[in-house]
C-alpha positions as CSV (number, residue, x, y, z in Angstrom):
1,X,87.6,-27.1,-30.0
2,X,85.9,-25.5,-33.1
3,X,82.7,-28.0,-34.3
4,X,83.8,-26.9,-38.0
5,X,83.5,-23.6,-40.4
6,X,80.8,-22.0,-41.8
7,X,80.8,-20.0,-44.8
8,X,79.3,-16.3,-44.5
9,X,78.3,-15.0,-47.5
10,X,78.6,-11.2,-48.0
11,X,77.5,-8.7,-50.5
12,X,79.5,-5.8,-52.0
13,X,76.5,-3.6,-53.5
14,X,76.4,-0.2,-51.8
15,X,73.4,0.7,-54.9
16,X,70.7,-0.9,-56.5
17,X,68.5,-0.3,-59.6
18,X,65.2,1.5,-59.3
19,X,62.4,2.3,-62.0
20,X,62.9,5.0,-64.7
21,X,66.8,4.3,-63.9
22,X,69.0,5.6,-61.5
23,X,70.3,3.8,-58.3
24,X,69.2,3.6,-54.7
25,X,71.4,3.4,-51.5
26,X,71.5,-0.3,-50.7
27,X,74.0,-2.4,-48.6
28,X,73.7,-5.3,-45.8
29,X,71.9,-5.5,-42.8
30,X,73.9,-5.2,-39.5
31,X,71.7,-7.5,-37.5
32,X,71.2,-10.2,-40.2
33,X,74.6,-10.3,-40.7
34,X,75.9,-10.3,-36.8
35,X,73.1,-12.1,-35.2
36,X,73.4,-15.2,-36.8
37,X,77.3,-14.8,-36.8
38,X,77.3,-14.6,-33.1
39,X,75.5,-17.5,-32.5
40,X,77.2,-19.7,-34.7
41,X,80.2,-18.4,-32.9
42,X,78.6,-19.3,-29.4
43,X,77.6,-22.7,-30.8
44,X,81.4,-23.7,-31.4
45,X,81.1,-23.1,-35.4
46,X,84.3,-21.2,-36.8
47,X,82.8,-18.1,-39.3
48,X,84.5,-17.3,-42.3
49,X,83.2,-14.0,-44.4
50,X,83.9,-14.0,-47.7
51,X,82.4,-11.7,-50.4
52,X,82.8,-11.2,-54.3
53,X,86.0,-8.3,-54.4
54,X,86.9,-9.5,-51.3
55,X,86.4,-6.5,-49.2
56,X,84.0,-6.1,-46.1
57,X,80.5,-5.9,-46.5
58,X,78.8,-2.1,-46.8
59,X,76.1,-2.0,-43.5
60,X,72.9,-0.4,-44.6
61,X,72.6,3.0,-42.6
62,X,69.0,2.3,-41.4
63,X,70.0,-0.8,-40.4
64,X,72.5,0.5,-37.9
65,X,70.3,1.3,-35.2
66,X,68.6,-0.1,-31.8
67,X,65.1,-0.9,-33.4
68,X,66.3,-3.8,-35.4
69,X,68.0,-5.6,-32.1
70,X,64.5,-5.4,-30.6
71,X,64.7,-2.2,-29.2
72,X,67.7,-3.2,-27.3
73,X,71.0,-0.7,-27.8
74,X,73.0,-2.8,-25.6
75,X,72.7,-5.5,-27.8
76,X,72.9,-3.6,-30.6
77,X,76.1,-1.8,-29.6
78,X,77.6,-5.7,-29.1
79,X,76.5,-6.4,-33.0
80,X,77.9,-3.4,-33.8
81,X,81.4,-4.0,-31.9
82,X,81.4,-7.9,-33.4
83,X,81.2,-6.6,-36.8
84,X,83.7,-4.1,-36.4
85,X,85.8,-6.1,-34.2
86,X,85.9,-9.7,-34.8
87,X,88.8,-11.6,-36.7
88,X,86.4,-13.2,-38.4
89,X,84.7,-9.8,-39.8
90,X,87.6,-8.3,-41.0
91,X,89.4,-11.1,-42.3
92,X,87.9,-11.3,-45.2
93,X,88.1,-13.5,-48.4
94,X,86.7,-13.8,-52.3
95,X,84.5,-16.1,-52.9
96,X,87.0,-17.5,-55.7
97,X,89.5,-17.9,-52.9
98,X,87.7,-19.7,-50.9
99,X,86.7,-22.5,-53.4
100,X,89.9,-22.7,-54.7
101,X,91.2,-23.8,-51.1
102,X,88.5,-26.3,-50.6
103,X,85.0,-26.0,-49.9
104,X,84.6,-29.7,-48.9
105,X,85.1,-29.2,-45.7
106,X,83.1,-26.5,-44.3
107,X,80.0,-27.2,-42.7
108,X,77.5,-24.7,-43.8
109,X,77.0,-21.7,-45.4
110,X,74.7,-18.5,-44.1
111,X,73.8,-15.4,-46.6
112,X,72.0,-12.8,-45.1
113,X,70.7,-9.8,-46.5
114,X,69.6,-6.2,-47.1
115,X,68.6,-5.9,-50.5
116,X,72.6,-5.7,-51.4
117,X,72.2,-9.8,-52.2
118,X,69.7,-8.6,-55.1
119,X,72.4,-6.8,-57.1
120,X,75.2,-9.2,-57.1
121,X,75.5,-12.1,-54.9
122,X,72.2,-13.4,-56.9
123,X,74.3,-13.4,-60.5
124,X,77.4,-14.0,-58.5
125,X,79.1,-17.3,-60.7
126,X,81.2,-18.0,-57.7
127,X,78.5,-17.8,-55.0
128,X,76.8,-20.3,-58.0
129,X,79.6,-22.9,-57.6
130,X,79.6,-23.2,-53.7
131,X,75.8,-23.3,-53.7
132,X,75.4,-26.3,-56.4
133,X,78.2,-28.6,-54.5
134,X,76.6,-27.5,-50.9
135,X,73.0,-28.5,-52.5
136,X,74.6,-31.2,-54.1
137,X,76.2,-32.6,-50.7
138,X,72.9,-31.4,-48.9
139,X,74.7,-28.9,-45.8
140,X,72.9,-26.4,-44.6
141,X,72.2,-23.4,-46.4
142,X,70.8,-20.5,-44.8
143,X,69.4,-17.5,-46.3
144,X,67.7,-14.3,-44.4
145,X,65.7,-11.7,-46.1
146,X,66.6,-10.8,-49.3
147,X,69.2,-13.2,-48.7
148,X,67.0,-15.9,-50.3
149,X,67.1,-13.8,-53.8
150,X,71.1,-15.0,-53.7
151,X,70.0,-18.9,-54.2
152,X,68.8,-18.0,-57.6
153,X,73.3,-17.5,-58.4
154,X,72.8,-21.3,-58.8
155,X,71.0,-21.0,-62.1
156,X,73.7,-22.0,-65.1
157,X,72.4,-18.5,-66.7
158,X,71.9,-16.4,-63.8
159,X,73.4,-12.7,-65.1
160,X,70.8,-13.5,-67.9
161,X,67.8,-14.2,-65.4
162,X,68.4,-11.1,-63.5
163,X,68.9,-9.2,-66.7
164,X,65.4,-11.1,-68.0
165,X,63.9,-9.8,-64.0
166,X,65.0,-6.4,-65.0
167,X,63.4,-6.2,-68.6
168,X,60.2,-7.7,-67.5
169,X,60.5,-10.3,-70.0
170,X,58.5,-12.8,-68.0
171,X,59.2,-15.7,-70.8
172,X,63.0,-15.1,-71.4
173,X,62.9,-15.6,-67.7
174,X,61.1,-18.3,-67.2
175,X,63.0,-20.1,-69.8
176,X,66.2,-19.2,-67.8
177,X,65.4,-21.1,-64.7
178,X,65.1,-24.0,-66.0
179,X,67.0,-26.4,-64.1
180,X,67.4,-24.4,-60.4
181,X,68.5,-26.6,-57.8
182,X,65.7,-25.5,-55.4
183,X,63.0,-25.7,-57.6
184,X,60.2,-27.2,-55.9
185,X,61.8,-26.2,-52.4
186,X,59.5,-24.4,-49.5
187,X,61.2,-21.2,-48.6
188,X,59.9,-17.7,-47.4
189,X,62.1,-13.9,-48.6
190,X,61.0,-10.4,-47.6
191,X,57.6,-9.9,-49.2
192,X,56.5,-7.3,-51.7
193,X,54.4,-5.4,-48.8
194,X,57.3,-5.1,-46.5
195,X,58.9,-4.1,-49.5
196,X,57.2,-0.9,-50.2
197,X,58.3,1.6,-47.2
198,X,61.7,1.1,-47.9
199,X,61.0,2.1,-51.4
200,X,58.8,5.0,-50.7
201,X,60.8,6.2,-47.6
202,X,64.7,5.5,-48.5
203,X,64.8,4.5,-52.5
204,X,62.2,6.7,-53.3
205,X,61.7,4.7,-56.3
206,X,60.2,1.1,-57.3
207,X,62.4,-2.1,-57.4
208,X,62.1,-3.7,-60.9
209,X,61.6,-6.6,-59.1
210,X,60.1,-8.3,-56.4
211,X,61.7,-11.4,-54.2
212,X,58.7,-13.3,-53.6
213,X,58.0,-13.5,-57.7
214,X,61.6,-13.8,-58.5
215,X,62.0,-16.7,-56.3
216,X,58.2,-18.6,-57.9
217,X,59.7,-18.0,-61.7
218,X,62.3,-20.0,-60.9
219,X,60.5,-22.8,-58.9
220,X,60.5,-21.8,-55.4
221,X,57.2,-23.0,-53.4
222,X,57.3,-19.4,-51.5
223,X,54.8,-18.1,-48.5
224,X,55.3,-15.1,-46.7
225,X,53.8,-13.9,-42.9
226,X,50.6,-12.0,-44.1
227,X,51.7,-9.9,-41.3
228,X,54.5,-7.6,-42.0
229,X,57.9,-7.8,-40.4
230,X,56.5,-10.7,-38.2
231,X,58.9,-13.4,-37.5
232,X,59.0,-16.5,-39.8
233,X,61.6,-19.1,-41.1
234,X,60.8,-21.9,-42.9
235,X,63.2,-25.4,-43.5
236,X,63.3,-27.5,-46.0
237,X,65.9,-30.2,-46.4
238,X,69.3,-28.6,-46.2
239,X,67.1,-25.1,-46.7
240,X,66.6,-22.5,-44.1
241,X,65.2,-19.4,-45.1
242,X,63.6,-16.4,-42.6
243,X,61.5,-13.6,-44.1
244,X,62.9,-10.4,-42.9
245,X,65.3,-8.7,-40.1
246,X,63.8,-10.2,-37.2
247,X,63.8,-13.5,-38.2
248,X,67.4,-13.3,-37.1
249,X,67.1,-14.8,-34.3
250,X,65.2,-17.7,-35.3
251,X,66.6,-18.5,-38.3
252,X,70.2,-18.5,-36.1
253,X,68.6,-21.4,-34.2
254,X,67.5,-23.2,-36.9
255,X,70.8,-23.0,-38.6
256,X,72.8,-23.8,-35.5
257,X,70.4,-27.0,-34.9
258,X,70.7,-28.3,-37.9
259,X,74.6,-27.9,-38.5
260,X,74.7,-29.5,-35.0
261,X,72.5,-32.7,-36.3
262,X,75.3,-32.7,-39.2
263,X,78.2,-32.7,-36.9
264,X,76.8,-35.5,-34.6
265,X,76.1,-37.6,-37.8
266,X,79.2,-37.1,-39.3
């Protein structure tokens, strides 16, 4: 018997922006996405994927690979096979859909990431909807890597922020995030250090943004591992939000724990 659905929210974005204009390959990470999806799976949860078109998330390339299941290619030829394979990864609905059905009665909701999140989940309006009534209702809301960057779609003006990010227009922005939900909230997102190989070595360009200082504009109390691609998750209230690809794993556990505290309560 299923403990209840969670909500996976995927990204469509196969490019992203880059300094001096232009675009950059882009897309979601396979093990962000699958880990956590298998254990919620394993836990009892039911997953539903939905993204913004409605059409299955775009896997990064350098994400498809051994190194970022620890090294392990059996495990990473299961992630591979789930997200190929599995109902639930191919059945997949808009975001629009899914709250015009009902989004009372899901459990939780998980976005992970790939820098994909930064170009349209974060000014995503319907992503913006489910957020504010989960926040609202405190479930918990999970967010992995760049992931975190998609809480800011619960801004009443987030198009504009992004737009404001973008610009550099540090004041427009500011006065934009007036109002976030998580404002004040502890969370971590992939840092600016960790940021700069995948710009040098596969955008070949600068972002015209960072997460970390996206996130503190808006309110976020952010901290970040000083030591690169070292796991780290931090929870806060309904929050959960891990730093970069392998804080899969823990951030899986700290979801499933804390949707299973909900489920026993409720």
């Amino acid at each position: 018997m299923s403990k209840g659905n969670v909500l996976v929210v995927g990204s469509n974005a196969t490019r992203i922006e880059i300094q001096g204009g232009g675009t950059g390959p882009t897309g979601q990470y396979l093990n962000e996405t699958v880990v956590p999806a298998m254990a919620l799976v394993a836990a009892g949860y039911e997953i539903v994927l939905a993204t913004p078109d409605g059409t299955k998330p775009h896997i990064d390339p350098v994400s498809d690979a051994a190194q970022h299941f620890d090294g392990d290619e059996a495990a990473h030829k299961r992630g591979r096979a789930f997200f190929d394979d599995h109902r639930a990864m191919n059945d997949i609905r808009t975001l629009r859909s899914v709250i015009e059905d009902g989004i009372d009665g899901y459990a939780g909701v998980f976005v992970p990431g790939g820098q994909a999140p930064a170009v349209d989940l974060m000014q995503d309006a319907d992503l913006g909807e489910i957020l504010r009534r989960f926040h609202a209702r405190r479930k918990p809301t999970a967010f992995l890597c760049h992931g975190p960057i998609a809480s800011l779609a619960a801004l009443p003006h987030a198009k504009e922020y992004r737009a404001a990010l973008i610009a550099g227009d540090v004041s427009e922005a500011s006065e934009l995030a007036r109002g976030w939900q998580y404002a004040g909230y502890k969370m971590t997102v992939f840092s600016a250090s960790e940021e700069k190989p995948i710009e040098e070595q596969v955008l070949h360009g600068k972002l015209y943004f960072n997460m970390p200082d996206a996130l503190r504009m808006a309110g976020g109390d952010v901290t970040t591992n000083p030591v690169d691609f070292s796991p780290h998750v931090i929870e806060d209230r309904e929050l959960i939000t891990g730093q970069n690809p392998r804080s899969d794993h823990p951030l899986a556990a700290k979801l499933v724990e804390a949707l299973n505290r909900v489920t026993v309560s409720a």
